[in-house]
C-alpha positions in Angstrom: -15.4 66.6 -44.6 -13.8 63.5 -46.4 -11.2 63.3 -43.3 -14.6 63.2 -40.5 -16.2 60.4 -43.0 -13.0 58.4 -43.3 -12.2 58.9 -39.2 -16.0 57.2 -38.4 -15.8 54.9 -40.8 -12.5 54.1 -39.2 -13.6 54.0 -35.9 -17.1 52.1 -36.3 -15.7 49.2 -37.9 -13.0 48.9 -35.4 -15.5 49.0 -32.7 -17.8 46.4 -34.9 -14.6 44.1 -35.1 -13.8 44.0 -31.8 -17.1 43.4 -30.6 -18.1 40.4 -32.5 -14.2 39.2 -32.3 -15.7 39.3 -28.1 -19.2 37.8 -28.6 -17.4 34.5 -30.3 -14.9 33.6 -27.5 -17.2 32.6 -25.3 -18.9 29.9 -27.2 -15.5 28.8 -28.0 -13.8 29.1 -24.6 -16.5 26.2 -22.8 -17.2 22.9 -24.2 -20.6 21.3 -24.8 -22.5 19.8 -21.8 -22.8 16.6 -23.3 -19.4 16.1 -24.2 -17.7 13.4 -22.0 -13.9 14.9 -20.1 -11.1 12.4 -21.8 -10.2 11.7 -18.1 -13.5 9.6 -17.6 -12.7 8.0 -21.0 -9.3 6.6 -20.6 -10.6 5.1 -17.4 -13.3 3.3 -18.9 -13.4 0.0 -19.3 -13.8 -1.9 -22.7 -15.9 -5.1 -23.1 -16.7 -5.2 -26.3 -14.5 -5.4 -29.3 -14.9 -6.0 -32.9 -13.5 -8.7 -35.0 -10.5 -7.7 -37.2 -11.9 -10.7 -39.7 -15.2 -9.2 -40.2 -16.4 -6.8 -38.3 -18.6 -8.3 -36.0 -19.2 -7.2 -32.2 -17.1 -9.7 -30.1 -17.2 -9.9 -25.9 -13.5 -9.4 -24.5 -13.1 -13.2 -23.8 -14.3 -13.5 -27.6 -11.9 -11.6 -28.8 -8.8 -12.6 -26.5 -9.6 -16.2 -28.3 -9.9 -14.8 -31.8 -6.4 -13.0 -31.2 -4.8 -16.3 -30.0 -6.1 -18.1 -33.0 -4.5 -15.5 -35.1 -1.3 -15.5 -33.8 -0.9 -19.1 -33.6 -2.4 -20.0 -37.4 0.4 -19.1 -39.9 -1.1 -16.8 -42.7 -2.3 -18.4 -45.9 0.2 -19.3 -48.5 0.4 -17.4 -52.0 1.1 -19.7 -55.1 4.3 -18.7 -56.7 2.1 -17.3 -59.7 0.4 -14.8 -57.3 3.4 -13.7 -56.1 5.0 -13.1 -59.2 2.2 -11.0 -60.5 2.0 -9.2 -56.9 6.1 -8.4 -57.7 5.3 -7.3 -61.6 2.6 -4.8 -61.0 4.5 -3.4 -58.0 7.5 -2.9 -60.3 5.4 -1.5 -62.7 4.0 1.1 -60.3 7.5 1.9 -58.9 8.5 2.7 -62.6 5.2 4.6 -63.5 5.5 7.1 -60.4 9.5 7.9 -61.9 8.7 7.6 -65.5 5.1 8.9 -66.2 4.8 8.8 -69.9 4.7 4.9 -69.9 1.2 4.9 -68.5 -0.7 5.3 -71.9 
């Protein structure tokens, strides 16, 4: 009697397994309507961008300019103050990641 109860037991949750295991791969298998192929979106066109200063929606010609400007304008100057400090606390990070215990 144990052997008939452990054989069905057996066999229904095999057959429950495999059936829901085939119910899922459909939904999986298609993608949503509304998503858009990547084909169509590598061919699409951009025309408007955003500026890497602040964030702000800029038309292509916009931000060709702004991307010219920043090429051609050095960057900013640091003091030699700044840049010690900058040097300092990266030293002091570089020797807190090997030696841990100094953090306190």
């Amino acid at each position: 009697m144990k052997y008939v109860k452990l054989i069905f037991l057996s066999i229904s949750t095999t057959a429950i397994v495999l059936v829901s295991s085939y119910l899922g791969t459909k939904a999986i298998a298609i993608p949503p309507m509304e998503d858009i192929p990547e084909e169509i979106l590598r061919t699409e066109i951009i025309t408007v961008g955003r500026s890497p200063i602040d964030g702000k929606l800029l038309t292509a010609a916009e931000y060709a300019e702004l991307q010219t400007q920043l090429q051609t304008s050095p960057p900013p100057k640091l003091s030699t103050e700044v840049r010690d400090q900058i040097f300092l606390i990266r030293m002091r990070k570089a020797l807190l990641q090997i030696l841990p215990f100094l953090g306190i």
